[in-house]
Structures are given as structure tokens and as C-alpha cells.
C-alpha positions in Angstrom: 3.4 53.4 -5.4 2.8 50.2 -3.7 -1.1 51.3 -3.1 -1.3 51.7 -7.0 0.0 48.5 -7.4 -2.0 46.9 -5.2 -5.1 48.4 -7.1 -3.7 47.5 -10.6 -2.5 43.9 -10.1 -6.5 42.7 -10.5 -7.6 45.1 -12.7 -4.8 43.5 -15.3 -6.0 40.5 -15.1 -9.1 41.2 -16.6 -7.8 40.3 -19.6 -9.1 37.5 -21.8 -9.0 35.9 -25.3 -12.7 35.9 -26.0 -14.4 32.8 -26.8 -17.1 34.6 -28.3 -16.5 35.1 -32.8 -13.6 33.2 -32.7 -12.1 33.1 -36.6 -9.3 30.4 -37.5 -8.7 32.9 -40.5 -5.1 35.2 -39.1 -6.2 38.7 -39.9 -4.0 41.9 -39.5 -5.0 44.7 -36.8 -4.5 48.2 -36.2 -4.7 50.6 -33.7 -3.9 54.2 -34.0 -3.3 56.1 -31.1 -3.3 59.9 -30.6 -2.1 61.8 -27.3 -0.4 65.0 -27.6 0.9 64.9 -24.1 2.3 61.7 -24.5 5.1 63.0 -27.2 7.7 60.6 -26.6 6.7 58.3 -24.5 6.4 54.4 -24.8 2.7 52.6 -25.1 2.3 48.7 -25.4 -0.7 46.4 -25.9 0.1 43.7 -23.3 -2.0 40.3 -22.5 -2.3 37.7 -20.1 -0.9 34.2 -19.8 -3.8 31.5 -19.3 -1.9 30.9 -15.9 -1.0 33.7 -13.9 2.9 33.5 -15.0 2.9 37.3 -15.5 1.8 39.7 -18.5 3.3 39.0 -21.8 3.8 41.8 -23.9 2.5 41.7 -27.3 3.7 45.0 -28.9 5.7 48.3 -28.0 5.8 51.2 -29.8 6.9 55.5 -29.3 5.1 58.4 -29.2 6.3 60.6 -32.0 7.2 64.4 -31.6 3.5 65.4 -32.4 2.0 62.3 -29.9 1.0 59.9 -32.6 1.7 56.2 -33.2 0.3 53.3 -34.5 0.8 48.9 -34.1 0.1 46.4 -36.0 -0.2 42.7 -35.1 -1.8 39.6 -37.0 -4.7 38.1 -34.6 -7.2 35.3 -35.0 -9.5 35.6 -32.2 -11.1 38.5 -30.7 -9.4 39.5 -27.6 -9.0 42.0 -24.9 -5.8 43.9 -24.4 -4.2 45.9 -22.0 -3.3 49.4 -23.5 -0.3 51.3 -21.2 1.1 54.6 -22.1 4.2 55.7 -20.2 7.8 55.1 -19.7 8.7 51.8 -17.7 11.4 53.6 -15.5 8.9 56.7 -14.6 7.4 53.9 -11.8 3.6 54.8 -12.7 1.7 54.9 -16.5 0.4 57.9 -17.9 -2.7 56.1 -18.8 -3.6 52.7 -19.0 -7.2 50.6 -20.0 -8.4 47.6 -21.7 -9.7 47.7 -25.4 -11.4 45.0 -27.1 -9.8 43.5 -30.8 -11.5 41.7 -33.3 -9.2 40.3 -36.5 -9.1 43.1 -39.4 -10.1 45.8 -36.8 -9.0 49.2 -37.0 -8.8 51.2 -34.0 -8.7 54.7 -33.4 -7.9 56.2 -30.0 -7.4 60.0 -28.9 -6.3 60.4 -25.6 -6.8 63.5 -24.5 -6.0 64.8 -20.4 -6.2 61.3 -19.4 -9.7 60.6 -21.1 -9.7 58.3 -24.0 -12.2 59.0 -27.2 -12.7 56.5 -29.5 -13.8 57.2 -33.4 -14.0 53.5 -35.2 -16.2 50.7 -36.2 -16.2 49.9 -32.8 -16.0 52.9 -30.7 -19.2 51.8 -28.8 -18.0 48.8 -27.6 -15.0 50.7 -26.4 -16.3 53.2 -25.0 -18.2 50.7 -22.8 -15.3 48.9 -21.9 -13.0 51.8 -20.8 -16.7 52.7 -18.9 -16.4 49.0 -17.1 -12.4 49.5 -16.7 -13.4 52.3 -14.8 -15.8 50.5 -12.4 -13.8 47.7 -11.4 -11.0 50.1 -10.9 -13.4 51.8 -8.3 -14.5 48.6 -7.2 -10.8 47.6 -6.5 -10.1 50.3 -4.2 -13.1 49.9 -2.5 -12.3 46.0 -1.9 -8.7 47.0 -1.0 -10.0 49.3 1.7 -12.6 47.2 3.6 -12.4 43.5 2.9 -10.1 43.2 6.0 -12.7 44.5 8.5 -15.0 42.2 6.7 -13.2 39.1 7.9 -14.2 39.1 10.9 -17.6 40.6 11.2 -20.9 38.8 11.4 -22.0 36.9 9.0 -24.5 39.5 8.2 -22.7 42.2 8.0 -20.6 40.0 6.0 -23.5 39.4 3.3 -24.2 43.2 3.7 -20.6 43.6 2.4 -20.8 41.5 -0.7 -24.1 42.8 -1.7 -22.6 45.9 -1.7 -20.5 44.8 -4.1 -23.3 43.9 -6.9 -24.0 47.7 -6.6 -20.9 48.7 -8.7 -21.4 49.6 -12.2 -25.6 49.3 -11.8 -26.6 52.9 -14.0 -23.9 51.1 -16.6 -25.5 47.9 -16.4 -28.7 49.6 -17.2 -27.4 51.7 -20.2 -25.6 48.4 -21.8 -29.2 46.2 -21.8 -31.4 49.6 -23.2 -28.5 50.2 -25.9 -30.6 49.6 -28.7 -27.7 50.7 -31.0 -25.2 47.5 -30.1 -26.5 44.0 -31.5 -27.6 41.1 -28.7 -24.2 39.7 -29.0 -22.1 42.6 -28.2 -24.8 43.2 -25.3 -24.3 39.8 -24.0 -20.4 40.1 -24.1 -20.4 43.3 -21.7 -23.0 42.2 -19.4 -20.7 39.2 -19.0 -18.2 41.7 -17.4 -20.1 41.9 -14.4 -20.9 38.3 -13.9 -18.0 38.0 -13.7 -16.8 40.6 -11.2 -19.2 39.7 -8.8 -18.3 36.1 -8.7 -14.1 37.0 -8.1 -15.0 39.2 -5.6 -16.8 36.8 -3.8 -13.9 34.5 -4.2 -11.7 37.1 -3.0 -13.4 37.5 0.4 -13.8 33.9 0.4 -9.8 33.6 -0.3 -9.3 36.0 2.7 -11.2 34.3 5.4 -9.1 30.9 4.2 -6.3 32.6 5.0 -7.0 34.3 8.1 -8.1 30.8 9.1 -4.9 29.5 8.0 -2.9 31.7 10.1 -4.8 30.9 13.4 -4.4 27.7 14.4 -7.9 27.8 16.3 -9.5 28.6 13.4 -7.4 26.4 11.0 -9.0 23.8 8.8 -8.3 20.7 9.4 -8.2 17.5 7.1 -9.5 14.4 7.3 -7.0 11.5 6.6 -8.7 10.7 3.6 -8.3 14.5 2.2 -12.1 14.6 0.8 -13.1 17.4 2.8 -10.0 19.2 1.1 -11.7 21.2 -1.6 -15.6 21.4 -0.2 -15.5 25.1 0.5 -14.5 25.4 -3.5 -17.2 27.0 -6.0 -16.1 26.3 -9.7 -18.0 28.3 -12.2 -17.5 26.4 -15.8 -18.3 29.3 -18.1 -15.5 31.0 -16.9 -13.0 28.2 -16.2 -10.7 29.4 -18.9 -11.3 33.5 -18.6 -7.7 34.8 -17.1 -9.6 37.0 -15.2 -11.2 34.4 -13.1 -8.2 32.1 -12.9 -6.2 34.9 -11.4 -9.1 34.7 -8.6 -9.5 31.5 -8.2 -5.1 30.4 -8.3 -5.3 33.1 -5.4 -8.5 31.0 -3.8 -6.4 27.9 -4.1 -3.4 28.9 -2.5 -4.6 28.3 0.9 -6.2 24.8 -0.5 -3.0 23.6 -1.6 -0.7 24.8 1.6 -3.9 23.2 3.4 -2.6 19.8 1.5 0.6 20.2 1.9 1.1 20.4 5.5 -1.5 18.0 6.2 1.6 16.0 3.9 4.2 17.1 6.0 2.2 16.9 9.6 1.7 13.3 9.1 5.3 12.6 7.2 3.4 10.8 3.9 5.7 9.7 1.6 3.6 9.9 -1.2 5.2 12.9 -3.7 3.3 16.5 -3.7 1.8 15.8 -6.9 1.1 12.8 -6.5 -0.8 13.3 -3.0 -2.8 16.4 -4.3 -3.5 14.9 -7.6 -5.6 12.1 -5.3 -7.2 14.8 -3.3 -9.1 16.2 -6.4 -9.7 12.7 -7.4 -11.7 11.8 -4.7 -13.8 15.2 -5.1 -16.3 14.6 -7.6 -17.7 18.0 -8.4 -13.8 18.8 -9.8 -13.8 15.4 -12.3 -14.3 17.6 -15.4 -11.2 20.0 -14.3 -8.9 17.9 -12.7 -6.2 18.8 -15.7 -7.0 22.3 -15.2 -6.5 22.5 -11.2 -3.5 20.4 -11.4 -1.8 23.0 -14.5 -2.7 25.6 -11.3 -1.1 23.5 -8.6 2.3 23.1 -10.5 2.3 27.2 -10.9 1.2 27.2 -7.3 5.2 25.5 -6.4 6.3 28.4 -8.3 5.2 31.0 -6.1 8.5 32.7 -4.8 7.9 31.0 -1.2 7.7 27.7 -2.5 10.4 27.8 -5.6 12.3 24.9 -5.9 13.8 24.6 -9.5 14.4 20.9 -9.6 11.7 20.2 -8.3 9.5 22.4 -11.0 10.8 20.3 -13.0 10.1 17.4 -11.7 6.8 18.4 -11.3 5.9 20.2 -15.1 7.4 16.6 -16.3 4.7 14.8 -14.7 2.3 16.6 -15.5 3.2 16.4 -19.1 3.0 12.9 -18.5 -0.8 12.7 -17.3 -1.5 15.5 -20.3 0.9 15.2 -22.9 -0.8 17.9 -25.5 -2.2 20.5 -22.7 -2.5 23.8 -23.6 -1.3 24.7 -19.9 2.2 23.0 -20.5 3.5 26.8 -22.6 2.9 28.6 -19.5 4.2 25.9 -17.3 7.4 26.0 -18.9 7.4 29.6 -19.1 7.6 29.8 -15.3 11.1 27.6 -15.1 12.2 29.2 -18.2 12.1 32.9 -16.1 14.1 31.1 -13.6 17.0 29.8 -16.2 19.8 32.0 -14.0 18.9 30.8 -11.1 18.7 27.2 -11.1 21.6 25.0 -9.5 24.8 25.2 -11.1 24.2 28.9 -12.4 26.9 31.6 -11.2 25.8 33.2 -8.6 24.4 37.0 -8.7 27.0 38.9 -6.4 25.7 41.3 -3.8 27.2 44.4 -2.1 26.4 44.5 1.6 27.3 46.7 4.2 28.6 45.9 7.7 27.4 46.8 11.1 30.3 49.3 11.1 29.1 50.2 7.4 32.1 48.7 5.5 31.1 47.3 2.5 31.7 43.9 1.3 30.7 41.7 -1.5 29.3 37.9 -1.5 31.8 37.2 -3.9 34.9 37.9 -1.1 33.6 34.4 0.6 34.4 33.0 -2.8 36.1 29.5 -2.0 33.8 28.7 0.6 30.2 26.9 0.9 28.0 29.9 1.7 24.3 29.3 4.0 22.4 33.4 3.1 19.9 33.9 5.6 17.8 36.9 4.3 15.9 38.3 7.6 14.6 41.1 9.1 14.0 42.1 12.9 10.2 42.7 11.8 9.9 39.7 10.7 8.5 37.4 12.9 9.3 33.5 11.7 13.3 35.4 10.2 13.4 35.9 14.3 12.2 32.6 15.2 14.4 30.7 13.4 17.7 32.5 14.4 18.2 30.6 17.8 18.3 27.4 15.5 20.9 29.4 13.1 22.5 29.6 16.5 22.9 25.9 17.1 23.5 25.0 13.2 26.7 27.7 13.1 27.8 25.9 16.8 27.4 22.4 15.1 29.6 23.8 11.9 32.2 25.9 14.2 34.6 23.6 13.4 34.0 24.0 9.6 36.1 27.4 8.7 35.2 26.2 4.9 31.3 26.7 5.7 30.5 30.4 6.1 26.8 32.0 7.3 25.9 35.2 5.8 23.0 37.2 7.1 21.6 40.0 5.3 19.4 42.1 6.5 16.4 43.8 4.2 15.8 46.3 7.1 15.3 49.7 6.2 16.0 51.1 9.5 19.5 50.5 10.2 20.0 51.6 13.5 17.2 49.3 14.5 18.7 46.3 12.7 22.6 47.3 14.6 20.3 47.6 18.3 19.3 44.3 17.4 22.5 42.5 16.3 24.2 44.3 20.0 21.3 42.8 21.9 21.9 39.2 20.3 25.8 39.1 20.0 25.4 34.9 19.8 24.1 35.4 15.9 27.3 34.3 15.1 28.5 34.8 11.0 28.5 37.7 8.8 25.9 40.0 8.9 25.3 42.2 5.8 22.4 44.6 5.1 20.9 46.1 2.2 18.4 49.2 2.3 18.4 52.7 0.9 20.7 54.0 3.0 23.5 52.2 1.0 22.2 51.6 -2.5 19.7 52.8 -4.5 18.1 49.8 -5.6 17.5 48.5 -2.1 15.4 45.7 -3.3 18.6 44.2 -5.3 18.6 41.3 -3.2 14.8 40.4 -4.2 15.2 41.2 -7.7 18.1 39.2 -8.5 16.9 35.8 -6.7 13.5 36.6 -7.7 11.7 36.3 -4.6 8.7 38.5 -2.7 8.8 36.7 1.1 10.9 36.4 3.5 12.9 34.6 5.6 14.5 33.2 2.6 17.5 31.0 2.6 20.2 30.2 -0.2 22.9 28.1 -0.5 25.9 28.8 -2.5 29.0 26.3 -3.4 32.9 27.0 -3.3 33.3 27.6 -7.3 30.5 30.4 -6.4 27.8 28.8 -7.8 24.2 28.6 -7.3 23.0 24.6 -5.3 19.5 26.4 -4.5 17.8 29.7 -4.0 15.3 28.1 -1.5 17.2 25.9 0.8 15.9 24.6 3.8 15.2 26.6 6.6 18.1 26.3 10.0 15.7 24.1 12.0 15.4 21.5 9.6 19.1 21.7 8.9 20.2 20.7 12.1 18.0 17.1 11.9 20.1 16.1 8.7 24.0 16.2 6.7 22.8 18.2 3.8 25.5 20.6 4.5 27.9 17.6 5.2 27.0 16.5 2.0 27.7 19.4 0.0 30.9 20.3 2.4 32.5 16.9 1.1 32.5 17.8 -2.6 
């Protein structure tokens, strides 16, 4: 499952709302769907935000008795939708692929062992794009499978690689411009496709090498004081700039750009707020002037990546950026973000947890009701968890005397012996140690699911009326320099 997902998550984003015979005139579509093996099963037609804040589903609908269904919606655009046929719980769709929607359409599709047949005005142009699906879905696999090796090969075989890439989808490519039965436009549209595959996947080996680079600090980039070398390995392609498909790509290209600017930040203790301080690093680079809006929208999404969540400071952050762009069309999705994160912001209950002891007796977070409560979520695979547990160490030794102050460790470890060996070996962790695998639940990824985060170490804080004060609290080595737990203890 995880290997499918991995293949999926950029094939969805090839969603897009066209730009190409837009209409300001709402019109109502239709699409009627046929698939006899798919008797009672869900389908939805699902798009993409213009940031990558997750898909947002347009329409659901069930499979009738004999496999048929139809959904309506009122467009206004032409668009591209995802079409997914299968129940949610089942883990994996029955079938899934993208169809193209133009206002007033009507479209009829049969799916039949998995291949789709289309039989409506515009049945070509579908056809070609399930064709196209198909490709990048290939292509996906393929990227998925080598791109690592890639990294750190020669620079020719590194240009061998991504010129292997243009060779996807090249008989299709061929068929599309000698189609003499689609008009210049429709031709145009499809070709587009594969423009613009070749340029992400060029900026998904380029996003690859940033971060291999990042993680070595031999190789790491560094930045000048003045922060205008901070975006010169960027390419920005301006047709695109607004296609979801590419701004999945290139949010994922910036990721490395932004933590670049953000411990340069932090390295040389700048007071100067994040926003603030990478909103003048694309200033002073003049190639972004035109789409400084644009790449600061992505860099507020970019604090809500689970690693970085902080939900005040979203806040603070969406709010200035209203300020600079008071009517962006970004500010929707922006607010969507914090919006998904309404239960979990300070003040919230918290979401109670059953954990198991090293002696398997189970226990709740809610029994340490009454008491300020530091979660460490580790694992003894993971390598910074490990790291900082000698200064948990030293922050539980400088609270010993604090009975009202209470560490909870949980482990995500899905070998429990492993995690018990480890605990024996290290008998200073002092605190409560908890774990959660599938051993003892069948969910074991409760824990991730319900503070809606993908990383860890991750570290939250909650107060004596069981509350939520943050689901991303400092880490145990910056703890020990301040009284932010002497703070909150005093309340």
C-alpha cells in the first residue's frame, strides 16, 4: 500500500482548472458512468486545491445494483477531474483516472475489467487523456525506482537519466500531432501534457539533490548574509505558474529553499520574523518580481507542513499575508489549512490515547489528567528521537522536583521487544513510557492521525484542565535554555 501511494500522490496532482475556453456563463455537467463490477461501490470526481492543501472532493455518488450511476455539478470553466471508483475503507480504488469537463458536457463512461471506454462528444479527448494518465503513471514508477541512484552519479549519467525521461509517452506524442480528427486547439491542450511532465520531473531530481545536499553538511548550501544567492538554483516556468500540477512540483522544490532560509535565520539568531526575512530574500531576487505573491502564498503553506505546524503562528503568518494581498485568490486555501487544524489548536481538549506499558498494561493520557503533560513521540530507529533523549534526561532532572509536571514517551515502534531491549539498556529515560503499534491496537497510526502529523520526533504539550497549549512544542534541548515550562507550570 505504501508503494501505491507513493506512485499515486503525483499522478493526482495532475489536476488543473484549464485556462484554455474558459466561459463566465455556469453551465450544468454530466457524467454517466457504467461498471458492472463495480455494483455497489462508491466513485467521486475529486480536484485539486491551487496549493497543495489536499484534494477537495467535488461529488460522490453509488454504484447501483446493475453498476450504473450518474453526477451532476454546475461548472464554468473547463477542468480536469480526478475520477475514483472504490470504497474509501477497502485501502486501494478499483479504478481511478483523469477526465477532462467542459460546461454543458455530457459524459459517458463504461468501465469494463479495469479499461475505461468512452462514447460522447468528447470521447477522443478522453480517450487521450486516460492514454496520457497511463504514461505518467508509468513514468512515476519508473522515477520512484531510480531517481535515488541518480543523485549521486555523474553528471552525465545524470543527463542520461533525465533524457530518458522525454522518452515516455513518444508513439502518443506522435498519434496526438497526426490526429487529423481533433481541432488545433484540442491538439495544443494534450501536447501541453508533456511539457509539462518533463519540466516536474526535472524539478523533482532537482528537488532531490537539494535535499541530499541539505542533509550533508559537506555538501550543504550555504548563504550569503545578504540571502541573494538564496533562490539562484530556481527555474520558474510562467505558463504553468498557476497549473496544480506544477505547483505541487515546485512547493516540493521549495521546501529545501525555505528550510535553507530558515536556518540561515536561526544559525545567525536574526530577529527579523520568518516572513518577514523570506519575504526579503525573494525581493532581492529579481527573476521572482512578477511572483513574489505567489511564492510567498507557497511559503505560508510550507509552515504548515506537519514538521513545521505551529497554529498560532499560521495565523500570524496567513494574517500578514492578507495584509501585503488583501484580495488573493491564494488566501481560500490558506485558510483552509488552519481551518483542518480547528481541533488541534491551543485551548482544544485534547485527543486521549491508549498506550501500553513496558509490562503491557494499558493506560490512557487522560489518567495524567491534573497535571502539565511534555509527549515525546520517538522511536529507537529514529535517529534525532535518540539524540535528543540525553537532553530529555537533564530537562526531567531539572523538573524532578515538579511531581505536577509529568513526561510521557510514546513509542511508534512496531517492534516491541526492540523498543523494551532499548528502554532496559537506558533505565535513566526517566517518565512514562507508552507505545502504540499493532500489537495493541488496530489503528496503530492513532497517534499520527489524531495530532495530524507524518514526522517524527514530535513533541506536545498538554495543560492540567487536559487541554491542548501546542502540538509542536519545542524540542528537550531547547527547553532546558528557557522557563517555558515554568511559565505554563505557574498557571
Amino acid at each position: 500500500m505504501k508503494s501505491f501511494i507513493s506512485i499515486l500522490c503525483p499522478i493526482i496532482s495532475i489536476l488543473f482548472i484549464s485556462s484554455y475556453g474558459s466561459s463566465s456563463k455556469e453551465t450544468e455537467t454530466q457524467i454517466n458512468i457504467s461498471c458492472r463490477e463495480c455494483a455497489g461501490m462508491e466513485v467521486s470526481l475529486t480536484k485539486s486545491n491551487i496549493l497543495h492543501t489536499g484534494l477537495n472532493e467535488i461529488y460522490q455518488s453509488k454504484f447501483d445494483s446493475l453498476g450504473r450511476t450518474k453526477i451532476e455539478f454546475v461548472q464554468n470553466d473547463t477542468l480536469s477531474l480526478l475520477v475514483v471508483v472504490g470504497n474509501k475503507d477497502q485501502g486501494e480504488w478499483k479504478f481511478y483516472t483523469t477526465l477532462y469537463f467542459e460546461p454543458g458536457a455530457n459524459i459517458d463512461l463504461t468501465i469494463e475489467n479495469g479499461s475505461p471506454k468512452f462514447d460522447d462528444d468528447l470521447k477522443i479527448i478522453n480517450s487521450y487523456y486516460h492514454k496520457i494518465f497511463l504514461v505518467e503513471k508509468e513514468r512515476s514508477q519508473y522515477v520512484n525506482t531510480n531517481v535515488i541512484d541518480r543523485i549521486s552519479a555523474s553528471s552525465l549519467e545524470q543527463q542520461v537519466y533525465l533524457d530518458s525521461l522525454t522518452q515516455f509517452g513518444t508513439e502518443l506524442k506522435h498519434q496526438i500531432k497526426g490526429d487529423s480528427s481533433i481541432s488545433d486547439y484540442y491538439r495544443q491542450m494534450l501536447l501541453n501534457y508533456f511539457s509539462l511532465y518533463e519540466i516536474t520531473q526535472r524539478m523533482h531530481f532537482d528537488t532531490e539533490i537539494a535535499r541530499a545536499e541539505s542533509s550533508n553538511d559537506d555538501m550543504r548550501v550555504v548563504l550569503d548574509s545578504t540571502l541573494t544567492n538564496a533562490f539562484e538554483d530556481l527555474s520558474l516556468h510562467p505558463s504553468y505558474i498557476n497549473n496544480p500540477h506544477y505547483t505541487w512540483y515546485l512547493e516540493r522544490r521549495l521546501r529545501p529553499i525555505f528550510d535553507n532560509i530558515l536556518n540561515c535565520r536561526y544559525d545567525n539568531e536574526v530577529k527579523t520574523g520568518v516572513y518577514e526575512y523570506v519575504k526579503g530574500a525573494i525581493i532581492k531576487d529579481k527573476k521572482l518580481n512578477d511572483y513574489r505573491e505567489f511564492l510567498m502564498a507557497l511559503f505560508v503553506a510550507h509552515m504548515s507542513i506537519d514538521y513545521l505546524m505551529d497554529y498560532n503562528l499560521e495565523l500570524k503568518l496567513i494574517d500578514l499575508f492578507q495584509k501585503d494581498y488583501p484580495h488573493s485568490k491564494y488566501l481560500e486555501g490558506l485558510k483552509y489549512i488552519v481551518t483542518n487544524y480547528d481541533e488541534l489548536k491551543p485551548g482544544m481538549p485534547m485527543k486521549d490515547l491508549v498506550l501500553h506499558d513496558i509490562n503491557e498494561k494499558e493506560f490512557k493520557l487522560s489518567d495524567l489528567s491534573g497535571n502539565l503533560v511534555y509527549i515525546d513521540i520517538w522511536a529507537t530507529w529514529c535517529g534525532p528521537c535518540v539524540d535528543e533523549l540525553k537532553y530529555s534526561v537533564k530537562l526531567s532532572k531539572k523538573y524532578s522536583s515538579r511531581p505536577d509536571l509529568k513526561f510521557l514517551y510514546i513509542s511508534v515502534d512496531q517492534q516491541t521487544e526492540k523498543w523494551r531491549r532499548f528502554l532496559r539498556n537506558n533505565l535513566q529515560i526517566e517518565g512514562l513510557h507508552g507505545i502504540q503499534n499493532s500489537e495493541f491496537l488496530a489503528d496503530s497510526n492513532i497517534v499520527n492521525s489524531l495530532y495530524k502529523f507524518n514526522a517524527i520526533p514530535r513533541y506536545i504539550l498538554i495543560d492540567k484542565d487536559g487541554n491542548i497549549v501546542t502540538t509542536n512544542a519545542k524540542i528537550p534541548s531547547e527547553l532546558l535554555s528557557d522557563n517555558y515550562l515554568d511559565s505554563l507550570l505557574a498557571i
